[in-house]
C-alpha positions as CSV (number, residue, x, y, z in Angstrom):
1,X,-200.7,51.3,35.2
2,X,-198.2,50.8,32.4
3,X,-198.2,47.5,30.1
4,X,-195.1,48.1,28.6
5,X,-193.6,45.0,29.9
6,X,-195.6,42.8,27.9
7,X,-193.7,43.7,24.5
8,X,-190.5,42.2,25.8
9,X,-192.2,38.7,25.3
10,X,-193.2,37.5,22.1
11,X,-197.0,36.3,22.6
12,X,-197.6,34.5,19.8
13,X,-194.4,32.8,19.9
14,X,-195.2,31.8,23.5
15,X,-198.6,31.2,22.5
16,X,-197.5,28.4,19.6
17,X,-194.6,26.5,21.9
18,X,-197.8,26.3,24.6
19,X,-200.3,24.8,21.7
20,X,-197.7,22.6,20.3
21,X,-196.6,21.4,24.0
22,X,-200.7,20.0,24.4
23,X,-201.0,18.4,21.2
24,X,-197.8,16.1,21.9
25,X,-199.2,15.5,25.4
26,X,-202.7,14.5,24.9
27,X,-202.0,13.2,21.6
28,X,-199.8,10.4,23.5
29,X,-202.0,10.8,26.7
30,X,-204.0,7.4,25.4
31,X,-200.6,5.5,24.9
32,X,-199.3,6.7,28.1
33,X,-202.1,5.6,30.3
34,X,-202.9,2.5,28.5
35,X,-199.1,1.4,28.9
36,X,-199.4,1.5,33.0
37,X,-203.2,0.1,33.4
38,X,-202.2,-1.8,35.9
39,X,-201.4,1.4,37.9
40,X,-205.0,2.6,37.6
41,X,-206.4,-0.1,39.7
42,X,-205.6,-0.4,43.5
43,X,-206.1,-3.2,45.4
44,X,-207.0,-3.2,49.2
45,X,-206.8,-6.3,51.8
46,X,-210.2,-6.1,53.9
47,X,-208.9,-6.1,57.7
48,X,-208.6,-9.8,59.0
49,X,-211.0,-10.1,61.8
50,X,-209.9,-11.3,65.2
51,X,-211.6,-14.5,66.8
52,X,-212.3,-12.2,70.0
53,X,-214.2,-9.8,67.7
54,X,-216.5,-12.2,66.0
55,X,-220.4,-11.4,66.3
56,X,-221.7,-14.7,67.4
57,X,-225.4,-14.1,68.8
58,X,-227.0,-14.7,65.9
59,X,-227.2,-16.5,62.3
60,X,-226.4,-14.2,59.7
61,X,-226.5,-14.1,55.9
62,X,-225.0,-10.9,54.1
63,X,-225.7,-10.1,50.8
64,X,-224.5,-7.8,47.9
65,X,-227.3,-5.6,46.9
66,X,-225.5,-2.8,44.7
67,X,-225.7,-2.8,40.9
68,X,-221.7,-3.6,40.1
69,X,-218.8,-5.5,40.4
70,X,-218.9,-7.6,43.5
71,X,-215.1,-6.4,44.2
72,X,-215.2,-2.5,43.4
73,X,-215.9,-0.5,46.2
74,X,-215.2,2.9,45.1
75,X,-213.5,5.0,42.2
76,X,-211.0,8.0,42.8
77,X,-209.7,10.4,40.2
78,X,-206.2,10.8,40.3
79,X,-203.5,13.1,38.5
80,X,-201.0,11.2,36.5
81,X,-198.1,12.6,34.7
82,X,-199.2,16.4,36.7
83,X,-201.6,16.8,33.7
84,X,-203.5,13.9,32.7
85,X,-206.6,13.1,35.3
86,X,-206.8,9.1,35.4
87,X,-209.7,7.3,37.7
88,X,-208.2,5.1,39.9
89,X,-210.8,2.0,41.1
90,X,-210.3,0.7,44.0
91,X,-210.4,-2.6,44.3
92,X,-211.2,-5.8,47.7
93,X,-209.1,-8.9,47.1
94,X,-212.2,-11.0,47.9
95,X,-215.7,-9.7,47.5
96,X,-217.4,-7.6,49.4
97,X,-220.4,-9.6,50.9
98,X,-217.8,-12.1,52.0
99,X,-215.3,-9.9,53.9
100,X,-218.5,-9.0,55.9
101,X,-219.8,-11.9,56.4
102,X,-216.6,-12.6,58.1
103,X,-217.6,-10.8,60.9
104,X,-219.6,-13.3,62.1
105,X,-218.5,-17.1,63.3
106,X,-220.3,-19.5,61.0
107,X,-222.6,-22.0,61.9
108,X,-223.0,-25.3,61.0
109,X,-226.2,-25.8,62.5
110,X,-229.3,-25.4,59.3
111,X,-231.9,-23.2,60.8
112,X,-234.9,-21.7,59.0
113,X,-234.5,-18.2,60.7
114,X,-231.5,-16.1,59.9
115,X,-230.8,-12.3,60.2
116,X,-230.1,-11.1,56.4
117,X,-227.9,-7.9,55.5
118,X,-228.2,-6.1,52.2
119,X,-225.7,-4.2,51.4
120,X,-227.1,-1.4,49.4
121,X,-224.2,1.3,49.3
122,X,-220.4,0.9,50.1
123,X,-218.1,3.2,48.6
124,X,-214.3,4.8,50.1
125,X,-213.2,8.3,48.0
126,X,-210.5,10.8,49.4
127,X,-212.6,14.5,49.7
128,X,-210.1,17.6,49.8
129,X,-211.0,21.2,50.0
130,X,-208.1,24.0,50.4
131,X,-209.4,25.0,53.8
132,X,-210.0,20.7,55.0
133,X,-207.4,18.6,55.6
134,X,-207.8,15.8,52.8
135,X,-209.5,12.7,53.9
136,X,-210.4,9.5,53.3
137,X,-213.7,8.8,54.3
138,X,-216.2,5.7,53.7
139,X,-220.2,5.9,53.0
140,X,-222.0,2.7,53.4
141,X,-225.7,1.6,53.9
142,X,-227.2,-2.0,54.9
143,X,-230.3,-2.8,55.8
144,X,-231.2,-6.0,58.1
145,X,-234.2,-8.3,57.5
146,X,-235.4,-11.0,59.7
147,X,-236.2,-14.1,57.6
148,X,-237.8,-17.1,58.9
149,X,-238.8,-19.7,56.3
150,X,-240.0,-17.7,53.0
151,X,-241.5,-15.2,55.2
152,X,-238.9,-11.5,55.4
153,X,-239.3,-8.7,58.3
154,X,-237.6,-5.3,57.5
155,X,-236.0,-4.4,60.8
156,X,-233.8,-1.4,59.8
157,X,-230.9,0.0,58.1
158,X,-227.4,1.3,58.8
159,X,-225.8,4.2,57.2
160,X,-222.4,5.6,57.7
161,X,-220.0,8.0,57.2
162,X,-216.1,7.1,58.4
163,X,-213.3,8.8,57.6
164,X,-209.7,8.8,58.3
165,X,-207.1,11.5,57.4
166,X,-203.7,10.8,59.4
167,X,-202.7,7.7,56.8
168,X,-203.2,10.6,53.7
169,X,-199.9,12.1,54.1
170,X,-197.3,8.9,54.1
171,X,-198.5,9.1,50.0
172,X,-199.7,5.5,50.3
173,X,-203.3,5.2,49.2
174,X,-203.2,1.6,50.0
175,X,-202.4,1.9,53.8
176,X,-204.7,5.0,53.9
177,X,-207.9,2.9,52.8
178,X,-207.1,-0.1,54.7
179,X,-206.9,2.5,57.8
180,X,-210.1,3.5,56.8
181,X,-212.0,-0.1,56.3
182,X,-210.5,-1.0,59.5
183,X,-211.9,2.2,61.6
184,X,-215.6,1.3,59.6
185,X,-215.2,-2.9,60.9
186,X,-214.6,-1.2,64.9
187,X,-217.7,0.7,64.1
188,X,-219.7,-1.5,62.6
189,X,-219.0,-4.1,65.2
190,X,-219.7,-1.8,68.1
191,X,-222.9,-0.9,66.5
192,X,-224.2,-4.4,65.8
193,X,-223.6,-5.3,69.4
194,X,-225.4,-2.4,70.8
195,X,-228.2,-1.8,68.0
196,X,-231.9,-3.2,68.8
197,X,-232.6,-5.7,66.4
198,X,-236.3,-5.3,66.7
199,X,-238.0,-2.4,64.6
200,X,-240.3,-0.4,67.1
201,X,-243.5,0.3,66.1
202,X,-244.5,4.2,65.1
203,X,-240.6,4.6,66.0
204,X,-239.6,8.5,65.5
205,X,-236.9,9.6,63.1
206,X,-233.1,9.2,64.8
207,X,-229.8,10.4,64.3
208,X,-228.8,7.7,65.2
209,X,-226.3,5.3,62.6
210,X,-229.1,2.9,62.9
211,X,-232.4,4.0,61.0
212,X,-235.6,1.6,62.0
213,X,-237.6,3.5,58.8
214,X,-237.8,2.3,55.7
215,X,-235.7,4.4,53.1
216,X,-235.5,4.0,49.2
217,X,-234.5,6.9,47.8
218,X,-231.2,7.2,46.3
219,X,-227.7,7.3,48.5
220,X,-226.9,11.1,47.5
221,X,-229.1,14.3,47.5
222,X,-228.6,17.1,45.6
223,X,-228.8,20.7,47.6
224,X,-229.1,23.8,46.0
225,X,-230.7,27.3,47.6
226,X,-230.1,30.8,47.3
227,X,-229.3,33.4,50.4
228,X,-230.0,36.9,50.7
229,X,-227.7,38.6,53.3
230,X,-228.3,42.0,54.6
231,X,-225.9,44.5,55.7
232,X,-225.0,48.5,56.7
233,X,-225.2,49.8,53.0
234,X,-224.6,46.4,50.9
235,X,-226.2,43.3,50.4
236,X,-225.5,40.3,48.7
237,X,-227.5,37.5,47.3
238,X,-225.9,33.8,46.9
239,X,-226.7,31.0,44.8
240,X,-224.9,27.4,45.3
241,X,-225.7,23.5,44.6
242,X,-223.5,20.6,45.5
243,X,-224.2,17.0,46.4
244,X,-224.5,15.7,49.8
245,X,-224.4,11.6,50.8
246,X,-226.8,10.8,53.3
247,X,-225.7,11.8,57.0
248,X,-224.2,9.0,58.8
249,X,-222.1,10.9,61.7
250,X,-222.8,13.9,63.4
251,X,-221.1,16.5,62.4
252,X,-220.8,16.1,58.7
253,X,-218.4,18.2,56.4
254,X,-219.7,18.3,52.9
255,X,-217.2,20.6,50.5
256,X,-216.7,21.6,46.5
257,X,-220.1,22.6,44.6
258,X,-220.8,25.6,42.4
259,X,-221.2,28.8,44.6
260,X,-222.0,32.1,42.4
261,X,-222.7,35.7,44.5
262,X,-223.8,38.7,43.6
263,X,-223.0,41.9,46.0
264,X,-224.3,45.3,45.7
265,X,-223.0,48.5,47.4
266,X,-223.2,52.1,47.4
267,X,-220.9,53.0,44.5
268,X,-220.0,49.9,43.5
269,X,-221.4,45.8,42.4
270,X,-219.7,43.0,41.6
271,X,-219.8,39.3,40.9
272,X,-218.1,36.9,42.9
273,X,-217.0,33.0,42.5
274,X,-216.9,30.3,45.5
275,X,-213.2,29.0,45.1
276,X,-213.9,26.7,48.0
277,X,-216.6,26.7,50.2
278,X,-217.0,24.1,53.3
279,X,-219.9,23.4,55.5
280,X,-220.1,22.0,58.9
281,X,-223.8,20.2,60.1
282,X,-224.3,20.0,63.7
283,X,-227.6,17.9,64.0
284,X,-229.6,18.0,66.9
285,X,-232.8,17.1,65.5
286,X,-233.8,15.2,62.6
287,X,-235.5,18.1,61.2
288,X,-233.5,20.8,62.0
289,X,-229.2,21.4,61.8
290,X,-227.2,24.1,62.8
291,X,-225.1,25.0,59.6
292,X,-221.4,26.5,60.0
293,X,-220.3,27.5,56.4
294,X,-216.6,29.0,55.5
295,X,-215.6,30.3,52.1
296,X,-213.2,31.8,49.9
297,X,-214.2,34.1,47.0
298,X,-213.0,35.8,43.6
299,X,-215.2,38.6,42.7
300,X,-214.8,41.1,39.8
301,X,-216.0,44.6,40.2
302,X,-217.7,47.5,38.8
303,X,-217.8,51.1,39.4
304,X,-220.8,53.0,39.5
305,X,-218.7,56.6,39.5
306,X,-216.0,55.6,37.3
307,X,-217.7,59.0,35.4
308,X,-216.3,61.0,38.3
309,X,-212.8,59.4,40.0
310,X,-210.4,57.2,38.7
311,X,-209.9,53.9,39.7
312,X,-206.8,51.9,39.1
313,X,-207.0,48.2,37.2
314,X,-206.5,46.7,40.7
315,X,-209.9,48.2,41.7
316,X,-211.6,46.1,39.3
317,X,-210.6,42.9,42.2
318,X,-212.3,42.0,45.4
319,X,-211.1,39.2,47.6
320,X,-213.5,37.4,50.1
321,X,-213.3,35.4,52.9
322,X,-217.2,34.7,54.3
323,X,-218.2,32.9,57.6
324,X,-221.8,31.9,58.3
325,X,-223.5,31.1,61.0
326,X,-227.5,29.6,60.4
327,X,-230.0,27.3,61.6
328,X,-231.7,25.3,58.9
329,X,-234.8,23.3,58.1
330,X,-233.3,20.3,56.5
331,X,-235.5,16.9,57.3
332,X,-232.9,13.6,57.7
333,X,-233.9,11.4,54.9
334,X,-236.6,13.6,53.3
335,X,-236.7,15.4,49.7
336,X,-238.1,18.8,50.9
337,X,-237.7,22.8,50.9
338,X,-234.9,23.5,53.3
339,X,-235.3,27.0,55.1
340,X,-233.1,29.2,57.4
341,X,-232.0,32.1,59.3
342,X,-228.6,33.2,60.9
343,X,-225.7,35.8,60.8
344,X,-222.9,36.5,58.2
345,X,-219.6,37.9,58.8
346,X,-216.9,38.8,56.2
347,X,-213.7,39.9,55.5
348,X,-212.7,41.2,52.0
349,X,-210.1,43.4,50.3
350,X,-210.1,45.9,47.9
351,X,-207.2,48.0,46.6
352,X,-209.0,51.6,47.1
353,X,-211.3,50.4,50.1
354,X,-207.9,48.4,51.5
355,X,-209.9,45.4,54.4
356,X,-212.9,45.8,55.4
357,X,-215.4,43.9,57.9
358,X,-218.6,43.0,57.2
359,X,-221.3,42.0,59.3
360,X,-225.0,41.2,58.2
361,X,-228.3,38.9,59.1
362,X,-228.7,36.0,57.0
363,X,-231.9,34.2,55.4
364,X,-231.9,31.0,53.3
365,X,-234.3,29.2,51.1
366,X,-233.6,25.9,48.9
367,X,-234.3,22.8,48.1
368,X,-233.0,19.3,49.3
369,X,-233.9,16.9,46.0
């Protein structure tokens, strides 16, 4: 392959227009952002809530539990400017614990016993992948006590996981999470009206939304594992880790992460990068989750009889696209090992080997922390 085409550029010309270009820009980046602030922080109306959709069975108190600002319910990094990233925080007119406790008609009538909710987690993001349609999606937990006089009965906890996508592509961010707050009020509603308020003793783990256990740990987990896949004359061994919120629907997509694999053939091995790898959960069981996981990889190669044939500079490339199938050991709610077994398919490219399919069996070990 010739390079000859490079001399008709000047590189270090091109290299000093590029390095003075990023010293202008971020050294008026500060300026820039500061000037707008106001554009950094979105405000969102909390649904109104319809007479007709008032809970009214029972006295209720809800309460702000999380460690910030009564009004912030979530933080989104945006791009301003095509270059410079810029959280945007994302803000309720009113506080939280009140919009909620608009859900329910308010009594005038003093009474000693009263159904408390803590709200412990409540936070709206948009997640994007280049395989998932961007989304906004919503991950909340509040637990319910029973409190009569100075005396307090856990009875349970809700966690959730809404999302909303159609709103994403009108470009407004505002409509979009106000789509979304008003799908979680439906939900929550629904769920209030149909959940047992009464925690039942030696009650198994659900997958349900509503969770009669006990839970403290934290709202996110961090998963990370490694997978050995094994094929007609390759194999290939996977490591990844990315952060999971607690399951609050069934499925669950959880995207991004760091996904590194190694593959090893008969002439050749190679390293390979996960440019975007999704995962589907279908739970069945609140130990056990059938796993679906698509990805897209960049792998570099090398030769192990570059002594004894040529290979052009595209050779040194491989292009992946890998579909698994597993079922995994992963406990709802529970720091543990997660294990697993399944199949892998795979389709990749390589300039002398052209596409190729891949098929192998599939084994999994990590750890759910």
């Amino acid at each position: 392959m010739s390079f000859q085409y490079l001399n008709r550029f000047s590189v270090p010309r091109l290299f000093q227009q590029i390095a003075n270009f990023a010293i202008i820009t971020f050294s008026f980046s500060p300026f820039l952002v500061h000037a707008q602030w106001d554009m950094d922080t979105l405000r969102v109306a909390f649904p109104e809530v319809t007479d007709s959709s008032h809970i009214s069975d029972l006295t209720v108190r809800v309460v702000d539990a999380r460690e910030q600002r009564p009004h912030v319910i979530g933080m989104y990094e945006k791009t301003k400017y095509y270059l410079i990233p810029v959280d945007l925080q994302i803000l309720l007119d009113q506080p939280l614990s009140e919009c909620v406790q608009d859900f329910f008609q308010r009594s005038s009538v003093k009474s000693d016993s009263c159904m408390v909710l803590a709200i412990h987690h409540f936070e709206v993001t948009v997640k994007s992948s280049s395989l998932i349609i961007p989304r906004f999606q919503l991950n909340a937990s509040i637990k319910a006590f029973q409190k009569t006089g100075e005396d307090s009965t856990y009875l349970g906890e809700w966690v959730y996981e809404t999302t909303a996508g159609k709103s994403y592509f009108s470009g407004n961010l505002r409509k979009g999470f106000q789509s979304l707050l008003r799908k979680w009020q439906k939900v929550f509603i629904s769920d209030w009206q149909k959940c047992p308020y009464r925690k039942t003793p030696n009650q198994k783990r659900t997958i349900t939304r509503f969770r009669p256990w006990d839970y403290s740990g934290k709202p996110m987990y961090m998963v990370s594992g490694g997978e050995i896949c094994l094929g007609s004359h390759f194999f290939t061994t996977d490591f990844s880790i990315y952060f999971s919120e607690r399951s609050g629907k069934n499925p669950t997509v959880r995207s991004g992460g760091y996904h590194l694999r190694y593959r090893k053939e008969d002439d050749f091995e190679s390293i390979e990068w996960g440019l975007s790898v999704d995962r589907w959960l279908f739970r069945k069981h609140p130990f056990w989750v059938f796993q679906i996981k698509s990805g897209l990889f960049f792998g570099v190669n090398k030769w192990e009889d570059i002594a004894k044939r040529e290979h052009e500079l595209y050779d040194a490339v491989l292009l992946e696209w890998a579909l698994n199938q597993s079922l995994t050991y992963m406990p709802l709610d529970q720091q543990s090992v997660t294990l697993g077994i399944g199949l892998s398919e795979s389709v990749n490219y390589i300039y002398s080997k052209k596409l190729r399919f891949q098929f192998g069996i599939l084994f999994h070990l990590g750890l759910q922390l």
